[in-house]
C-alpha positions as CSV (number, residue, x, y, z in Angstrom):
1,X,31.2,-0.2,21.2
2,X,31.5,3.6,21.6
3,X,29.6,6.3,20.1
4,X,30.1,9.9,19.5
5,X,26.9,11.5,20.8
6,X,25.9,15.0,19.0
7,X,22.7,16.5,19.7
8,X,20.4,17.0,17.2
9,X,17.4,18.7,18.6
10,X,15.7,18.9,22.2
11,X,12.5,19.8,23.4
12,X,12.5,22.0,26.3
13,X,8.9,21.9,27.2
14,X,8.9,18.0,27.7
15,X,13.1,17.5,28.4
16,X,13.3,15.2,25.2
17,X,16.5,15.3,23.6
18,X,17.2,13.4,20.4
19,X,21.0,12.0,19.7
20,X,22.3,11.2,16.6
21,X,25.6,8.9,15.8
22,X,27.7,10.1,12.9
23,X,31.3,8.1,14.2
24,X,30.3,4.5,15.1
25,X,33.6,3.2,16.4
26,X,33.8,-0.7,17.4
27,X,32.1,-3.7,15.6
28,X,28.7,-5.1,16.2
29,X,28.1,-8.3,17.4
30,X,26.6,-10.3,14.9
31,X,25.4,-12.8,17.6
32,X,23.1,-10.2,18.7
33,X,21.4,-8.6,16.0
34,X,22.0,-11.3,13.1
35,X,22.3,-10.3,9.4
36,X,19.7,-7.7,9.2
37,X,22.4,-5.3,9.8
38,X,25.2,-4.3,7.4
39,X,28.6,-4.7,8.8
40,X,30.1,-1.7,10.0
41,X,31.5,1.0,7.2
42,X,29.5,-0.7,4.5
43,X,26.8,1.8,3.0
44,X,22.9,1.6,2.9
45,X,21.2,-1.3,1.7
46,X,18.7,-1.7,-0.8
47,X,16.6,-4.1,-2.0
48,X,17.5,-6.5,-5.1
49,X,16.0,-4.5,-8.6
50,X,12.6,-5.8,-10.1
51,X,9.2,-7.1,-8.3
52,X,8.7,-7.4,-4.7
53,X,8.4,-11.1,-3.3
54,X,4.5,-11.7,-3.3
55,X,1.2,-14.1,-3.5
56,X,0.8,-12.9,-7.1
57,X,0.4,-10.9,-10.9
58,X,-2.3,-9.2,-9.0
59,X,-3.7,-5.9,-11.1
60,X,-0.6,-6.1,-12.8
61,X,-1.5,-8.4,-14.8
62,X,-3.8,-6.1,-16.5
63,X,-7.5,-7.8,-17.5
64,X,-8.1,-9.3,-20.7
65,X,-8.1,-7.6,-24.1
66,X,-11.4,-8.4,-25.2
67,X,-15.1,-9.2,-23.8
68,X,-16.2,-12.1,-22.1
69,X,-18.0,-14.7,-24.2
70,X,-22.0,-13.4,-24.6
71,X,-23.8,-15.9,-23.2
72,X,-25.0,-17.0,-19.5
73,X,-22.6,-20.5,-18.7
74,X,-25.7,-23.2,-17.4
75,X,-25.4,-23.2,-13.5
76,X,-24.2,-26.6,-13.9
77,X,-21.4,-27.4,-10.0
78,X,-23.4,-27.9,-7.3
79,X,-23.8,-24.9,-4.7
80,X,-21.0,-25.5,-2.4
81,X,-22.5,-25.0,1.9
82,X,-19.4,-23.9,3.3
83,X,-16.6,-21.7,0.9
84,X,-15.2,-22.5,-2.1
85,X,-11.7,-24.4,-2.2
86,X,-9.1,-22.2,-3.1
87,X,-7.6,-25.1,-5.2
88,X,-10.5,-25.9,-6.8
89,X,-10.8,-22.0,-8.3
90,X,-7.5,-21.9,-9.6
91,X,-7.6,-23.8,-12.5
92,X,-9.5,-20.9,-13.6
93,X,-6.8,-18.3,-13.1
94,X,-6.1,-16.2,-15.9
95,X,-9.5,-17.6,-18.0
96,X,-12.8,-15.9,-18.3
97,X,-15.1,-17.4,-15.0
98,X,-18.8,-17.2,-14.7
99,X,-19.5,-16.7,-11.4
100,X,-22.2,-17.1,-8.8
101,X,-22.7,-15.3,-5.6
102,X,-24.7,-16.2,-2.4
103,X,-26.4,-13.1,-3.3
104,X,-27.5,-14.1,-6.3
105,X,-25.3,-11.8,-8.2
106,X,-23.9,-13.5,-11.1
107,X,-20.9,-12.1,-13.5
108,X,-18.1,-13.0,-15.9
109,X,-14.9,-12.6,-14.0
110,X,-11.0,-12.9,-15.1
111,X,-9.2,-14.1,-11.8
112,X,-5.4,-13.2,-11.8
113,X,-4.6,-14.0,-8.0
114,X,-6.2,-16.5,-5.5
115,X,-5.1,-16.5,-1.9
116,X,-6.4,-18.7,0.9
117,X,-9.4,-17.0,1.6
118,X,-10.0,-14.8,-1.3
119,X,-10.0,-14.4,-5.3
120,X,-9.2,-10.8,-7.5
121,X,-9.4,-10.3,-10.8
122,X,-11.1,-8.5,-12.9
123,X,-15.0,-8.3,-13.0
124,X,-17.1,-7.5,-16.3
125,X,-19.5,-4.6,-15.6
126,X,-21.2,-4.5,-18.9
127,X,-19.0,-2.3,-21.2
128,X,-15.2,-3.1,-18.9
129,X,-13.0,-4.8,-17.0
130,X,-12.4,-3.3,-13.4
131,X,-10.2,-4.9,-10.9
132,X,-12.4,-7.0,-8.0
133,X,-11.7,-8.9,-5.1
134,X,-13.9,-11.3,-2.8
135,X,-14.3,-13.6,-0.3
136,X,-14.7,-17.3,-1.7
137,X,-17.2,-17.8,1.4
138,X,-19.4,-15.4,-1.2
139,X,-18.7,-17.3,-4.3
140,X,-22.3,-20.0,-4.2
141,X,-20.6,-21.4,-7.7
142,X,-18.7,-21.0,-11.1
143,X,-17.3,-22.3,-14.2
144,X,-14.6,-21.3,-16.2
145,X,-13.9,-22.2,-20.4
């Protein structure tokens, strides 16, 4: 492979010199650097159009378009000792949750996304919906309808 070097800039102070490569001639060896690299004389690449690969709708989703119910679900699961199962939680996704903290806070919440170690979703504050995210090692119990 040959280049045709063309400096771009240098720094006297320190020596640094920076080179750029405008007239790559040669091929590059695919056994080396693999597809991540266009072949030579093709253009940029960019990604496919739409959403980014990912876990989930998180606040895309958007949070529901009405209030939670108005009453206080009974406290009915058992407080778990360790965190809660990720499985277990999301049968809930996408339904309105009551939810019980090892703090004692307790709160209607609209899960959109549950990872490994963490739920998000959208928390009722009184009078809205803002987006929330937590630990399940914090979640003591909940209940979804």
């Amino acid at each position: 492979m040959h280049f045709n070097h063309q400096q771009m800039w240098s720094n006297h102070a320190t020596g640094q010199t920076a080179h750029f490569y405008p007239q790559q001639q040669g091929t590059i060896d695919s056994r080396f650097f693999g597809p991540m690299f266009p072949p030579t004389g093709g253009g940029p690449s960019f990604p496919p159009p739409g959403p980014p690969p990912g876990p989930g709708p998180g606040p895309e989703a958007g949070p529901p378009t009405s209030p939670p119910p108005s009453f206080v679900p009974a406290q009915t699961q058992q407080v778990e000792a360790f965190a809660i199962d990720p499985g277990s939680i999301r049968r809930c996704l996408f339904r309105f949750t009551y939810v019980w903290l090892r703090n004692r806070q307790q709160f209607w919440f609209y899960p959109t996304f549950v990872g490994r170690r963490s739920v998000s979703g959208f928390r009722w504050n009184g009078f809205r919906w803002v987006y929330f995210g937590i630990s399940l090692r914090e979640i003591s119990s909940f209940t979804c309808s």
